[in-house]
C-alpha positions, 0 to 999 in steps of 0.5 A, a space after each residue: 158544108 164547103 160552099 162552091 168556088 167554081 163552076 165547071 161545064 163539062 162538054 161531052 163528045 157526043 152525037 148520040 141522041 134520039 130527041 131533036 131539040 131545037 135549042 141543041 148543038 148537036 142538032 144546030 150543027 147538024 152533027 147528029 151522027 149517032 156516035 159514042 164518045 172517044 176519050 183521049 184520057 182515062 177517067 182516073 186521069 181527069 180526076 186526078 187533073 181535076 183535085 179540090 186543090 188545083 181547082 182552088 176550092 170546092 168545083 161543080 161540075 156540070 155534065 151537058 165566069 167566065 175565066 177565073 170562077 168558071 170553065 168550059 172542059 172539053 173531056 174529049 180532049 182535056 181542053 180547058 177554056 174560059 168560056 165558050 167563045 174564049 181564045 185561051 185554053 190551057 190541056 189541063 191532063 197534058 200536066 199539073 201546071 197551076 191553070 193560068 186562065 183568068 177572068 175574061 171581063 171587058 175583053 170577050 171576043 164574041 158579039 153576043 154572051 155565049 155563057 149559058 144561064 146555067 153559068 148566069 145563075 151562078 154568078 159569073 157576071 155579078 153585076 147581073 142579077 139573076 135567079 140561082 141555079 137551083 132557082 133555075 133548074 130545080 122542079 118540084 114533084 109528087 115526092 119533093 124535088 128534082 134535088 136532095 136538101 145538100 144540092 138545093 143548098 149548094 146550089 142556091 149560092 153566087 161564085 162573089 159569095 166565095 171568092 175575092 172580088 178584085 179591087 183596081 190593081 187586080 183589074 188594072 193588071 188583068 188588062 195589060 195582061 189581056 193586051 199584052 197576050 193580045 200583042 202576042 197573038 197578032 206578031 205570031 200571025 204576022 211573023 207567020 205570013 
């Protein structure tokens, strides 16, 4: 079996709920409007964005790294970000370009991690240790578990298990990336004035 390459948070356009979870952001933002989702795109469109191929390996998509192992999509819209917080994004159903987003390292923008545990428990941050996904979301019942034997397999793995751990030159050159994207952004905004 095909271990897991990357993690996928999917983010649904939905306002319709009956529970009122307080750890939600539908109730949070008070969005709680009781309407269905609207989708730019057909679901034979997101499958087609979304191969084994384009991803670079096997994906798990959650339905509800940070950059280079695991994504937010917006399936609304078919925006893809790095994570929740992230300023890059790139409209993977817009065209089958390579996505070009990477690994947000030292220069994430937002004052605390808004990576979920979800994202933690699949080993976005390797240097922090944390249970498995399924360590963390499988439960056991009178019959056996919430998750057959290949899910409990699959998710009981790190994205490090899976991809290349990049050496100095790889990092060295995903920070003059980020201040060069960085130098970008604030000419843009200034040339704007």
């Amino acid at each position: 079996m095909e271990k897991i390459r990357k993690f996928v948070e999917c983010l649904l356009p939905i306002t319709i709920c009956n529970l009122k979870c307080h750890y939600c952001y539908v109730i949070q933002r008070n969005n709680r409007l009781m309407k269905k989702a609207v989708f730019r795109y057909s679901v034979d469109k997101m499958v087609s964005s979304l191969t084994k191929e384009r991803m670079g390996g096997v994906t798990f998509f959650s339905i509800c790294g940070a950059g280079e192992w695991s994504y937010v999509l917006n399936l609304e819209n078919g925006i893809l970000q790095a994570c929740y917080g992230s300023l890059s994004w790139q409209n993977i159903f817009e065209n089958n370009k390579p996505i070009a987003l990477r690994a947000i390292g030292r220069h994430c923008g937002s004052l605390f991690c808004m990576n979920s545990s979800h994202f933690l428990s699949m080993g976005t941050v390797p240097s922090l240790k944390t249970p498995t996904y399924c360590e963390l979301r499988d439960r056991k019942t009178n019959d056996g578990h919430w998750y057959n034997d290949i899910m409990r397999e699959s998710l009981s793995h790190k994205l490090e298990e899976n991809n290349i751990k990049h050496g100095i030159f790889k990092r060295v050159k995903n920070e003059f990336s980020f201040i060069k994207e960085s130098l970008k952004l604030s000419f843009n905004k200034i040339g704007r004035k």
